[in-house]
C-alpha positions in Angstrom: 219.5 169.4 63.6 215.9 167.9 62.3 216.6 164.9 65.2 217.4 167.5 68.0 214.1 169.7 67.3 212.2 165.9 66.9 213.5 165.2 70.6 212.8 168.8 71.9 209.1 168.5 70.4 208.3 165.0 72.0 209.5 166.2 75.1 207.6 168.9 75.3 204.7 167.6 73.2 204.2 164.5 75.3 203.8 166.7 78.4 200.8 168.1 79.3 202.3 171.0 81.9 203.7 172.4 78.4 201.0 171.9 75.5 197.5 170.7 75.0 196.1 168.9 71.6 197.6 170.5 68.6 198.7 173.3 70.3 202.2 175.0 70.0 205.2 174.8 67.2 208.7 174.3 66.9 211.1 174.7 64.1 215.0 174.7 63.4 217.3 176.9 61.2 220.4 177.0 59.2 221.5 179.7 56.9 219.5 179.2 54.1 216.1 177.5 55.4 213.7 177.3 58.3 212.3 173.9 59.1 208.8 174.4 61.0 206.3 172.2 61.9 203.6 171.9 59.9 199.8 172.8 60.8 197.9 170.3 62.8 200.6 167.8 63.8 201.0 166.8 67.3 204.1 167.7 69.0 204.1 164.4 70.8 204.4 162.3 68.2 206.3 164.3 65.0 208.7 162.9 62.8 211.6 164.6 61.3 210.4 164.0 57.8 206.8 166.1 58.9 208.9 169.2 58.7 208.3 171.6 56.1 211.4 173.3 54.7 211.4 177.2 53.8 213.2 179.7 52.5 214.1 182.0 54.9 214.5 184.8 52.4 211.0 184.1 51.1 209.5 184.6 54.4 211.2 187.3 55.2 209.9 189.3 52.2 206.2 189.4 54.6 207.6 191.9 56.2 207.7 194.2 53.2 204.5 193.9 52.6 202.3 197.2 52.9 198.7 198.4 53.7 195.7 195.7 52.8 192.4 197.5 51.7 190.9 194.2 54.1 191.9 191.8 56.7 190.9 189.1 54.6 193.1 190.3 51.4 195.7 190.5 54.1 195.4 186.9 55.5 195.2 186.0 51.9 198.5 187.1 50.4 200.5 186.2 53.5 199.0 182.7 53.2 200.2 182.7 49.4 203.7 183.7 50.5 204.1 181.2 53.0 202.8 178.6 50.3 205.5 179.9 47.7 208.5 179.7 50.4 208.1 176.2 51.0 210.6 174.5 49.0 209.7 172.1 46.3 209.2 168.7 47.4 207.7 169.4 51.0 204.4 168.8 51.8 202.0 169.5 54.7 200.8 173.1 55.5 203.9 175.5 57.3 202.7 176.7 60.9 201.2 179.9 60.9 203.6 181.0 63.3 206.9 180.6 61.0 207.3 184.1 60.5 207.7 184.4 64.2 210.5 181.2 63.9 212.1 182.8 61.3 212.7 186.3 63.3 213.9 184.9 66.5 217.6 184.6 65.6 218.5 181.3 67.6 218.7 177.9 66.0 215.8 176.0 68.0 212.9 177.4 68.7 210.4 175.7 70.9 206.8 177.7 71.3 204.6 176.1 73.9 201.1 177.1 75.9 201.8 175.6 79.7 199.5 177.0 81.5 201.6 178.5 84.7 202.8 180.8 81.6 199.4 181.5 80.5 198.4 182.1 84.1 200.8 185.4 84.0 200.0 186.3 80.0 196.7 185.9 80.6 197.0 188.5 83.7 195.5 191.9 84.0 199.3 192.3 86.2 201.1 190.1 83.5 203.1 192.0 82.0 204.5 194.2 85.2 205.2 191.4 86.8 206.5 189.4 84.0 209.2 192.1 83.7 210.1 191.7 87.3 210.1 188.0 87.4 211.8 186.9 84.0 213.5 190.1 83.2 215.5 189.4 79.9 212.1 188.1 78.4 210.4 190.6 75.7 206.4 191.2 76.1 204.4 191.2 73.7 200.7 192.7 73.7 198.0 191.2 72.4 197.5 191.5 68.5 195.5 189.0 66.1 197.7 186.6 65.5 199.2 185.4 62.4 200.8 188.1 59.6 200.0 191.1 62.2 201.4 189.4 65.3 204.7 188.5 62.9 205.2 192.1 62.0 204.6 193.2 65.9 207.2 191.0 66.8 209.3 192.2 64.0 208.9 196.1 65.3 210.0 194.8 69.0 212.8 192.5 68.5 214.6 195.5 66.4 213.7 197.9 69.3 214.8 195.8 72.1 218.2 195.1 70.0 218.4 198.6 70.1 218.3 198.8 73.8 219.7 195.6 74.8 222.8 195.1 72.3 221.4 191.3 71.8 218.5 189.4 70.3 215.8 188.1 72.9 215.9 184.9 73.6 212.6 184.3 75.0 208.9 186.1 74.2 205.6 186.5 76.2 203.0 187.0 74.2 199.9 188.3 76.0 196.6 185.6 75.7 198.7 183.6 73.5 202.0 181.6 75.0 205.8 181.8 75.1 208.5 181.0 72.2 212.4 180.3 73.5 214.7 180.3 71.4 218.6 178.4 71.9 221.3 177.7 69.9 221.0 173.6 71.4 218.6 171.6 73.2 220.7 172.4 76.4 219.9 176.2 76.0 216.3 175.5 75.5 215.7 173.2 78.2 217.6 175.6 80.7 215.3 178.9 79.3 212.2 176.8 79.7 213.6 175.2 83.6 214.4 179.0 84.2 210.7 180.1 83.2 208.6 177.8 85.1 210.5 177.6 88.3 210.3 181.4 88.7 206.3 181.4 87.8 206.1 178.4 90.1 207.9 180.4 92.9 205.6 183.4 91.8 202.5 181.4 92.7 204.0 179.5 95.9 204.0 183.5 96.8 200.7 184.3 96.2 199.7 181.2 98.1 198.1 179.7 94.1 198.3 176.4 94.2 198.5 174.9 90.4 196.0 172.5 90.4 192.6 173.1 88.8 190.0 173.4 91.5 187.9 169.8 91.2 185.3 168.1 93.0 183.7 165.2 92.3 180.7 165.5 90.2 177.2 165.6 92.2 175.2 162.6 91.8 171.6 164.2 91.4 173.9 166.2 88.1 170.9 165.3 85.3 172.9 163.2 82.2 172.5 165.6 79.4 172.1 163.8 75.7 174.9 164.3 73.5 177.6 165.3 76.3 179.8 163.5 78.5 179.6 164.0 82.3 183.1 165.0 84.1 183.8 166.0 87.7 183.1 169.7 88.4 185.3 172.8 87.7 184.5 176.4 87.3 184.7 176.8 83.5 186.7 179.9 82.3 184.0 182.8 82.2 185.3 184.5 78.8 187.9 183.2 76.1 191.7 183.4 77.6 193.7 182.4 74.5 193.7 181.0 70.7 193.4 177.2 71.8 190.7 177.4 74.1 188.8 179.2 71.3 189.5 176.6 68.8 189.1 173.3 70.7 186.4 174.3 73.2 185.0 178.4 72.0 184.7 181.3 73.6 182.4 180.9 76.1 181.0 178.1 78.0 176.9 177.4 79.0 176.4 177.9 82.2 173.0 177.6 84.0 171.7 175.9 87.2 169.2 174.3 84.9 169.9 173.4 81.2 166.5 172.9 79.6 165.8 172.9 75.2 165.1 176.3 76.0 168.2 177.6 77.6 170.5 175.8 74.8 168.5 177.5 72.4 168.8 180.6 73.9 172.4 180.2 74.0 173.0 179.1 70.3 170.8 182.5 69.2 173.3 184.4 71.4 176.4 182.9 70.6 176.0 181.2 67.0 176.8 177.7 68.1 175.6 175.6 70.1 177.8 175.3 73.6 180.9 172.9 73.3 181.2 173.1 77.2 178.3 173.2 79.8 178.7 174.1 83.3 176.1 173.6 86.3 177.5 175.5 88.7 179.0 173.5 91.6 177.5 170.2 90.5 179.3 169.2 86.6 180.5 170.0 83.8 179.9 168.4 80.3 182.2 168.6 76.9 180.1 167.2 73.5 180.5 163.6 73.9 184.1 161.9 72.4 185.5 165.4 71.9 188.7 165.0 74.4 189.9 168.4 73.1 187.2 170.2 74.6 186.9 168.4 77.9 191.3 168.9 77.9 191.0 172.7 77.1 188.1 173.8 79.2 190.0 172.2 81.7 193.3 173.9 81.0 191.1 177.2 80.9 190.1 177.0 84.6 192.9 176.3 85.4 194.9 179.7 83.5 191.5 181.7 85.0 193.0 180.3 88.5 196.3 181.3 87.7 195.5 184.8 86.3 194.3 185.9 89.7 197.7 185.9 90.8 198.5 188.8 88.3 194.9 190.5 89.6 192.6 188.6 87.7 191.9 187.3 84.4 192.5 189.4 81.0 189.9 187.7 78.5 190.3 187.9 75.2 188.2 191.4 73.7 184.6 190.6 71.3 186.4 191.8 68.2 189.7 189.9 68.4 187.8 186.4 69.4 185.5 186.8 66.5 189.0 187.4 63.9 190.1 184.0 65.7 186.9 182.2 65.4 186.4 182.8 61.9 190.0 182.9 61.1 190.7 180.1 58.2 193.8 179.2 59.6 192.3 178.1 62.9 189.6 176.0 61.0 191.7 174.1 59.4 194.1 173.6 62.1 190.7 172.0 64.1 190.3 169.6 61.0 193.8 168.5 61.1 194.2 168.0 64.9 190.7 166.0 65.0 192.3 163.8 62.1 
């Protein structure tokens, strides 16, 4: 079981059409624990001893949990419970996300960010269409993720049940990604071949190609100290999903002339100082060594592309980007994936 979840997560892992830095999870089940990857570990490269065995019982008692006078005292206790449902003798810190593993009923679970998917999630349109295109697949609408996403999901899976007579095998979850579930690799790989070809016929449609949009950078582009030049792309003008806010934030720099002044201006507005910098139609520039940044901002254009096939982009809203940016599970999900 632990060696066909390894083989499912370097496949997908190692492919970049599927997952980006320490983005996405998977885990395995049996009848008494759930076997998740842990916070922070690449897909590409996990081993089978990196996963962290829970109690499946334990986590499910989340779901009992009632009102929180805070979101913090919230975040808080459900972080403790996943912290007392790993079993004794495991180490590393369970993905966020398990809850979500533990309610989808299949064996393998494989939850990935490609960005053909996040093109449609990440749609004003994506949901309708999603519906149309993948019908057996169950939306779900933006929450903060975490504890509140888990118990969202919870509340839909036993509604669609209801309606359906079976458990959903896959789930769309708006700004965020998709999680298959199969009872072997086979299934998986099928769901996830069934997925993408229909998007990729979706977009052959709309006449979207799935490329980002590059040119070559211009040669008069100043060098700016303490970033790295790159080849132009329009940068994603608001935050799309989770990863792009972690590994390169919300919101790019972009100015036809970037001056002391202007990045100034931009830290007092935004509270840091910019990760990504666009001079429109000429470069762009990540913080120099910082490959996550360049790789998400990149993956961002490229979902902003995407979205206007599902009539136009869907950005993440002020108030949910801010739980995510100073959301303690996303810190130290940075540290670990910069490790």
């Amino acid at each position: 079981m632990l060696k066909t979840i390894c083989e499912l997560s370097h496949l997908y892992g190692g492919n970049p059409e599927f997952v980006l830095a320490g983005g996405g999870n998977t885990s395995c089940k049996d009848e008494k624990f759930l076997y998740v990857k842990p916070s922070g570990v690449r897909l590409a490269n996990i081993k089978e001893s990196d996963f962290v065995k829970m109690d499946r019982a334990a986590i499910r008692k989340c779901f009992e949990l009632g009102e929180f006078e805070s979101v913090a005292a919230r975040e808080e206790a459900v972080k403790n419970m996943m912290a007392a449902a790993v079993c004794p003798g495991n180490y590393g810190r369970p993905s966020v996300e398990a809850p979500l593993h533990e309610l989808l009923e299949q064996k393998f679970i494989v939850h990935l960010h490609p960005a053909k998917v996040n093109g449609a999630t990440c749609g004003e349109n994506g949901e309708e269409e999603l519906k149309r295109i993948v019908p057996e697949a169950l939306w779900i609408g933006y929450v903060d993720p975490g504890f509140t996403l888990a118990k969202k999901v919870f509340d839909e899976v036993e509604a669609y049940k209801k309606s359906r007579g079976k458990a959903p095998r896959i789930l769309f979850l708006q700004n965020h990604g998709v999680f298959v579930g199969g009872n072997s690799a086979d299934e998986v790989k099928e769901i996830y071949q069934l997925i993408m070809s229909a998007l990729q016929s979706f977009y052959v449609s709309k006449g979207v190609d799935t490329v980002v949009d590059e040119t070559p950078a211009d040669a008069a582009a100043p060098e700016i100290a303490g970033y790295d030049k790159h080849d132009y792309f329009p940068t994603a003008r608001g935050p799309l999903t989770p990863d792009h806010i972690v590994y390169a934030k919300s919101f790019s720099l972009i100015a036809d002339v970037v001056t002391p002044e202007v990045m100034k201006n931009f830290e007092t507005l935004r509270g840091y100082a910019p990760m990504v910098i666009e001079i429109p139609g000429k470069a762009v520039y990540t913080v120099s060594g910082n490959a996550n940044a360049y790789t998400l901002a990149k993956d961002a254009s490229l979902v902003q592309k995407l979205a206007g096939a599902f009539g136009g982009a869907h950005y993440i809203c002020d108030r949910d980007r801010e739980f995510i940016e100073n959301w303690e599970v996303e810190s130290y999900r940075r540290k670990m994936a910069q490790n």
